[in-house]
C-alpha positions as CSV (number, residue, x, y, z in Angstrom):
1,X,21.2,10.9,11.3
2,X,17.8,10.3,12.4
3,X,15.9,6.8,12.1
4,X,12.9,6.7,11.6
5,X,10.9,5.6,15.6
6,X,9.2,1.9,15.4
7,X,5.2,2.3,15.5
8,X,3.6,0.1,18.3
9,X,0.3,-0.2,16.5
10,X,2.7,-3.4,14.0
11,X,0.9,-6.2,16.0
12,X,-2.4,-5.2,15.2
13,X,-1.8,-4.3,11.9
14,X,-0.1,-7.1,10.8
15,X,-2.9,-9.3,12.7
16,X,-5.7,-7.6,10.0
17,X,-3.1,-7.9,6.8
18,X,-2.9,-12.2,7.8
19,X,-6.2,-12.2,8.1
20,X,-7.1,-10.4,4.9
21,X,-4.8,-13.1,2.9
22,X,-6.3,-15.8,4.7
23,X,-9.6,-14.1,3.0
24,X,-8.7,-13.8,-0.6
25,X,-7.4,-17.5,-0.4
26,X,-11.8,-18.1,0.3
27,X,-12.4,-16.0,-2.3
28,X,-10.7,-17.9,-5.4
29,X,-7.7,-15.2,-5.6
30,X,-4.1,-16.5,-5.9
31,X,-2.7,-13.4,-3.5
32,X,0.2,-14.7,-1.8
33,X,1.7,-11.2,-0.5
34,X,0.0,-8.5,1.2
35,X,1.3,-5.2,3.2
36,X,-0.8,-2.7,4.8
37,X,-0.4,0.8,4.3
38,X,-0.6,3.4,7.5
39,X,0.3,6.0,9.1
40,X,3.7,6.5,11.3
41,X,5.6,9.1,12.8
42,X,8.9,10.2,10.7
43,X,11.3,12.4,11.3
44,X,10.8,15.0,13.8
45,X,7.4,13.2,14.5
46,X,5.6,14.1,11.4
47,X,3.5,11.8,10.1
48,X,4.5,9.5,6.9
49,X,3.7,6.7,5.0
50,X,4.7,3.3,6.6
51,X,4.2,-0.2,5.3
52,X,4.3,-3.6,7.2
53,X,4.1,-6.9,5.1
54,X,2.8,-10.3,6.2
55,X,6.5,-11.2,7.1
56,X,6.5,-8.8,10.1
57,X,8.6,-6.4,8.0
58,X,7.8,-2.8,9.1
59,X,9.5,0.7,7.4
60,X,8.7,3.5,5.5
61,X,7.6,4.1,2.2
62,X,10.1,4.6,-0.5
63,X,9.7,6.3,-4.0
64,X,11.3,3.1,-5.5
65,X,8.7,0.4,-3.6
66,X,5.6,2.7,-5.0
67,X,6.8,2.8,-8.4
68,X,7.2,-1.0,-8.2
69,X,3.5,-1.0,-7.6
70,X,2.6,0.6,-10.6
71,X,0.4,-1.8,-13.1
72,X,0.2,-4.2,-10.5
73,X,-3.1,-6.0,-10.0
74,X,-4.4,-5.0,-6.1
75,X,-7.4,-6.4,-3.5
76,X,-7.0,-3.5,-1.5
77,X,-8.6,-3.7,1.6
78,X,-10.3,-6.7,1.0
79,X,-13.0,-5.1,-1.3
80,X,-11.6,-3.2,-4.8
81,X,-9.5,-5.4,-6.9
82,X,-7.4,-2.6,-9.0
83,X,-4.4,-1.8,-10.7
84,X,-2.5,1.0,-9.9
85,X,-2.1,3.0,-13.0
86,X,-0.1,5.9,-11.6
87,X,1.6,7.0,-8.2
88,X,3.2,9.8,-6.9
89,X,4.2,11.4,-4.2
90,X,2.9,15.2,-4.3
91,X,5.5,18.0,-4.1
92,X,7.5,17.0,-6.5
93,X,9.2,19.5,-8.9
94,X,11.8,17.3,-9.7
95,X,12.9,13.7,-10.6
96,X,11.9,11.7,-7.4
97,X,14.9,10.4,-5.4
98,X,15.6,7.0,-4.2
99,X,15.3,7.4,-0.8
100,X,12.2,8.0,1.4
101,X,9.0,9.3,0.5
102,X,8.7,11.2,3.6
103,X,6.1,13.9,1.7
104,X,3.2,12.9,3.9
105,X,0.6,12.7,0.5
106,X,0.4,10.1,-2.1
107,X,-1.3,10.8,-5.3
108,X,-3.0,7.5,-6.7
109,X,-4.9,6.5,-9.8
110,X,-6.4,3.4,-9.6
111,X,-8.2,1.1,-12.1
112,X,-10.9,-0.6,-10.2
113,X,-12.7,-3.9,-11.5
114,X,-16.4,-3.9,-9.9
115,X,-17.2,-6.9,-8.5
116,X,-15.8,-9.7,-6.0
117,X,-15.1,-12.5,-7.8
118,X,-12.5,-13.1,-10.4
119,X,-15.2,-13.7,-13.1
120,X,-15.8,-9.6,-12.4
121,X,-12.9,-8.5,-14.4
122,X,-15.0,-6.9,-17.6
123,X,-16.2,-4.0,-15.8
124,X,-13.8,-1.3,-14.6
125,X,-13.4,2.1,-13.5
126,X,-11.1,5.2,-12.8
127,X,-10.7,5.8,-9.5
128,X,-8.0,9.2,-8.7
129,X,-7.6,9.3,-4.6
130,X,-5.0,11.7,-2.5
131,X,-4.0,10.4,0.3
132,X,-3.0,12.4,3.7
133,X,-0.5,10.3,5.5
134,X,-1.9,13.0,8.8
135,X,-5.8,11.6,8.3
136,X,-5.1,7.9,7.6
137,X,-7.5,6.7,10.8
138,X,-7.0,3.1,9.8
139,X,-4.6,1.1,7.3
140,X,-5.3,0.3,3.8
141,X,-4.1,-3.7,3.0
142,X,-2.9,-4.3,-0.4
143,X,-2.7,-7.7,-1.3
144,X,-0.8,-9.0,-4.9
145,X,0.0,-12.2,-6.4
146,X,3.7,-11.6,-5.9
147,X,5.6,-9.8,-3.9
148,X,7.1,-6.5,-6.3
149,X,10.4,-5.8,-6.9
150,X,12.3,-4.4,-4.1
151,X,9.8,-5.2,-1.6
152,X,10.7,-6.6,1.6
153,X,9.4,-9.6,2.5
């Protein structure tokens, strides 16, 4: 069976996802767990989905751990607090299974409070976003108030 290689951008990735939670703690936001979202080779080299989380914890993403996320307040990348309404990995003609989501795009609808301060939350809108694992240049952080279900830490 083949595992999926370590990526040896982690250091610098986890470097910006501390320093993001270091910023929402200046910003009047209670977010006390964060990963960042990137690209990574999977199997066979093709590029996937990978997380790493504050704790140093590095892997790829699951089915399970994006469902976790859904309704779940989010600062993502330190500028959109949203919630993520609905996620899904594309290609999927039937029930998603437990294991990896290897498919290398993620469907997200996102609903997006405008404005940076927690005072903002009265204005919102719908934001629907594909993601290709393939053209993620730079990783998106995620910040929430607790760390979801099934995360690692």
């Amino acid at each position: 069976m083949s595992v999926d290689p370590i990526p040896g951008n982690i250091v610098p990735v986890h470097d910006l996802l501390t320093e993001a939670l270091a910023l929402s703690e200046d910003s009047g936001w209670e977010f006390g767990y964060g990963f960042a979202l990137f690209r990574r080779a999977g199997r066979f080299d093709a590029p996937v989905f990978g997380i790493v989380t504050r704790g140093g914890e590095s892997t790829t993403l699951t089915y399970r751990m994006l469902q976790a996320l859904t309704e779940r307040r989010l600062w993502i990348s330190g500028r959109v607090i949203a919630s993520l309404h609905e996620a899904h990995a594309m290609r999927l003609a039937r029930a998603a299974p437990t294991g990896l989501a290897d498919q290398p795009v993620l469907h997200l609808m996102l609903r997006c409070w405008i404005g940076p301060l927690p005072g903002d939350q009265e204005r919102v809108a719908s934001l629907d976003s594909t993601l290709y694992a393939g053209d993620l240049d730079a990783p998106l952080l995620f910040l929430t108030q607790q760390r979801p279900e099934g995360w690692p830490a």
